[in-house]
C-alpha positions as CSV (number, residue, x, y, z in Angstrom):
1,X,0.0,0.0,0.0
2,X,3.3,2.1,1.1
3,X,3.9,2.3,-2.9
4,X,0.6,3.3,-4.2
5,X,1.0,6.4,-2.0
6,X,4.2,6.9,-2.6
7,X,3.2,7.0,-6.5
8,X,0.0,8.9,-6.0
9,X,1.7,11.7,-4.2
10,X,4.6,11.7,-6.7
11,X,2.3,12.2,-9.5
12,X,0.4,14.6,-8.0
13,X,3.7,16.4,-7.0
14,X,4.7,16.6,-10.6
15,X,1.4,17.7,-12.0
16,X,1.5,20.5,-9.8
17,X,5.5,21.4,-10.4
18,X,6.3,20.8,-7.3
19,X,9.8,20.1,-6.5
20,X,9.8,17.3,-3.4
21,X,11.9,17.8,-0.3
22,X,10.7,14.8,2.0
23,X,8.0,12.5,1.6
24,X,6.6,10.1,4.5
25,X,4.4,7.5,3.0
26,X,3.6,6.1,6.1
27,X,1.6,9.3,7.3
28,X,0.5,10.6,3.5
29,X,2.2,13.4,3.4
30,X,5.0,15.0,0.8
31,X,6.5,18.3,1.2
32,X,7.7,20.2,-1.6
33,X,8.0,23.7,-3.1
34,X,6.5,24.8,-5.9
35,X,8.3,26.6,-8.6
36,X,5.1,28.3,-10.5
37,X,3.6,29.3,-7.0
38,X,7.4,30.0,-5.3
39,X,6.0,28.6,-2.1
40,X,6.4,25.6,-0.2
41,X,3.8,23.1,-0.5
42,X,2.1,20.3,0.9
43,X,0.4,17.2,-0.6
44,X,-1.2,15.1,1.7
45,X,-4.0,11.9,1.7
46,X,-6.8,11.9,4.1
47,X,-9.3,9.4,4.4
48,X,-12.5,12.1,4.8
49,X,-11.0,14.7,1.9
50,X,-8.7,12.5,-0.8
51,X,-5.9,13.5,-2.0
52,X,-5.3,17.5,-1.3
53,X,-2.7,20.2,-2.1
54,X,-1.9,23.2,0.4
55,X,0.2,25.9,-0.4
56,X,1.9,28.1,2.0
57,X,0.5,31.2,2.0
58,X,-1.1,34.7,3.8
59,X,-4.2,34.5,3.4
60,X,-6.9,37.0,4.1
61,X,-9.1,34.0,5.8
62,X,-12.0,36.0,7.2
63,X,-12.6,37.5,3.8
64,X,-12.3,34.1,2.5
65,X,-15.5,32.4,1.1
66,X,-13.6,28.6,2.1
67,X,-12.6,29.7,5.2
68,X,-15.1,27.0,6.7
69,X,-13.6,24.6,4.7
70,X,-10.3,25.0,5.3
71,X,-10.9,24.7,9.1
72,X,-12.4,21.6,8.5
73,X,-9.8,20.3,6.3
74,X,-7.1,21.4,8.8
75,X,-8.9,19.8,11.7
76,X,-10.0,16.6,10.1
77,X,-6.3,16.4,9.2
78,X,-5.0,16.5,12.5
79,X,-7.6,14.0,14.2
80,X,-6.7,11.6,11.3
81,X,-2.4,11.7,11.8
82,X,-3.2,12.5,16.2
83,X,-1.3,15.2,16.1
84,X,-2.9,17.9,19.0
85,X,-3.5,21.8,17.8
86,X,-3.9,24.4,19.7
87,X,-7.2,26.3,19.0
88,X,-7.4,28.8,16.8
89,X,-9.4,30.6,14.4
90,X,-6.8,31.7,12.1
91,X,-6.6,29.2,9.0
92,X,-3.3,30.2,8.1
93,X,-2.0,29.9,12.0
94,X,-3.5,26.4,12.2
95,X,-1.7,25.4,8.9
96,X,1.7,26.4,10.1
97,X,1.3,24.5,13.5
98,X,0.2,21.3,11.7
99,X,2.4,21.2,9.0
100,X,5.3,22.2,11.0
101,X,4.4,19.2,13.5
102,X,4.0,17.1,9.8
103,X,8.0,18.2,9.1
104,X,8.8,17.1,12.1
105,X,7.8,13.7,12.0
106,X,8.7,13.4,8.1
């Protein structure tokens, strides 16, 4: 199963141009940067939401019409690799304590 996503994040990693830095198949999760975006990126699988993309950025999240998503995506995220989050609000806040847990453990 390790291989299938290995492959699936690969492919997803090049029809995105992102360049990969680390990948942890175990957990689902490949982080990357990507060169048309010049951010660093994050593919990840999740058994409520599939296969999904996030890219670092600033986002102006109350303004945001997927701000509810995001949350949710974020949160359902965490619950699924037990990683603990402190609350917040703040899309953008949450995604850099998560993902910088992810790094940790990649």
């Amino acid at each position: 199963m390790d291989k299938r996503i290995e492959n699936t994040l690969l492919e997803m990693a090049q029809a995105n141009q992102i360049e990969m830095e680390s990948i942890n198949t175990e957990r689902g999760i490949l982080f990357g940067h990507s060169m048309p975006f010049d951010a660093n990126a994050i593919i990840f699988v999740s058994a409520k939401h599939g296969v999904q993309v996030w890219y670092e950025h600033e986002g102006d999240c109350g303004a945001c019409s997927r701000y509810t998503q995001c949350i949710e995506l974020l949160w359902d995220l965490a619950d699924e690799m037990k990683i603990k989050l402190e609350k917040t609000d703040d899309p953008t806040e949450l995604a850099d304590e998560l993902f910088g847990k992810l790094r940790g453990l990649a």
